[in-house]
C-alpha positions as CSV (number, residue, x, y, z in Angstrom):
1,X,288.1,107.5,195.0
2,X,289.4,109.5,197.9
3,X,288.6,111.9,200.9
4,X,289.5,115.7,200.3
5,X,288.5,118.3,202.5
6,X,286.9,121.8,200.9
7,X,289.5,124.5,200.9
8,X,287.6,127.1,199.0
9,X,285.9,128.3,195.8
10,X,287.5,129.0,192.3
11,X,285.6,132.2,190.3
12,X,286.4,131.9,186.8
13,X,284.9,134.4,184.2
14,X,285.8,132.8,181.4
15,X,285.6,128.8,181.0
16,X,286.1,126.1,178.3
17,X,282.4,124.9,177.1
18,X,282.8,122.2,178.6
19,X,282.8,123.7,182.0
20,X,280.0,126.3,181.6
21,X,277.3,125.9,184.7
22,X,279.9,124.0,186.8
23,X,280.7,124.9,190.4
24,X,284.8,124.4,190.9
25,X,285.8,124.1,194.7
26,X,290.0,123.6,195.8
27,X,290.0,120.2,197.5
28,X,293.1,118.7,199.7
29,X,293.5,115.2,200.5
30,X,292.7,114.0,203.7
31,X,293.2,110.5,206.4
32,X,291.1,108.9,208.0
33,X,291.2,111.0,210.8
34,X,290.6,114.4,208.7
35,X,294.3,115.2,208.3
36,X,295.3,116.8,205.0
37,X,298.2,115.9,202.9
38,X,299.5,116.4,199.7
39,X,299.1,119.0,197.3
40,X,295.3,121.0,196.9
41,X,293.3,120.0,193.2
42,X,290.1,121.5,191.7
43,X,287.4,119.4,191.7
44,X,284.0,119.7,189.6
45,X,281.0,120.0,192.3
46,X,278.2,117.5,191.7
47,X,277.2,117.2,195.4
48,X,276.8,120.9,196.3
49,X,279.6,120.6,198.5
50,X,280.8,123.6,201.0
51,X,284.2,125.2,202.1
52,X,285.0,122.8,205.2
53,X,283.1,119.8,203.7
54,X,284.6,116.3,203.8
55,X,283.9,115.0,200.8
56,X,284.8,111.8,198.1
57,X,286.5,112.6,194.8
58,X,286.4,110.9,192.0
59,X,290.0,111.4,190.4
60,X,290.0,109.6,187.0
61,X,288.7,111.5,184.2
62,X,287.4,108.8,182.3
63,X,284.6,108.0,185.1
64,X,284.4,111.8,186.3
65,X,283.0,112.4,182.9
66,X,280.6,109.5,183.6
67,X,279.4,110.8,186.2
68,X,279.2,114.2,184.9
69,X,277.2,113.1,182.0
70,X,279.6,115.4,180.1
71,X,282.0,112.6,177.5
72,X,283.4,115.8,176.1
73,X,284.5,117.7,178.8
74,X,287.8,118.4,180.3
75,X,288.0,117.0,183.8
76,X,289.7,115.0,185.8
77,X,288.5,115.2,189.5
78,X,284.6,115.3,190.1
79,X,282.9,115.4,194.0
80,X,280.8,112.7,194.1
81,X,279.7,113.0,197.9
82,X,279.0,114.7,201.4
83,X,280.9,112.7,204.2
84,X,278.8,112.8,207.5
85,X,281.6,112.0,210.2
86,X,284.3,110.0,210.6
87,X,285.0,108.0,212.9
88,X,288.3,108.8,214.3
């Protein structure tokens, strides 16, 4: 698991099944004290995150489609939470 910050949403008319009804957001790693680093992912929105949010990723696509409820789908990187504040 790992803190990204919320870069922005992805529109996409046309999807794989297994991705109808999902929200995908652009997510960048971040520190502990909000910094980003390396390169931005999508991420499948489970936590109605927004553009700015810190949130937690889950980036192992065995337990994202866990926690998707989804065993079929194609996804690697799910939001699983809404970080409050850190303490920097």
């Amino acid at each position: 698991m790992k803190m990204c910050k919320v870069l922005g949403n992805i529109v996409a008319t046309i999807k794989t099944q297994s991705h109808h009804g999902l929200k995908l957001m652009v997510v960048q790693s971040v520190d502990t004290k909000g910094e980003t680093y390396s390169d931005p992912f999508i991420a499948v929105d489970c936590a109605q995150a927004g553009v700015g949010d810190i949130v937690l990723v889950v980036e192992e696509g065995g337990s994202a489609r866990e926690v998707m409820k989804r065993p079929e789908g194609a996804v690697d990187a799910v939001i699983v939470g809404i970080i409050d504040d850190l303490n920097k």
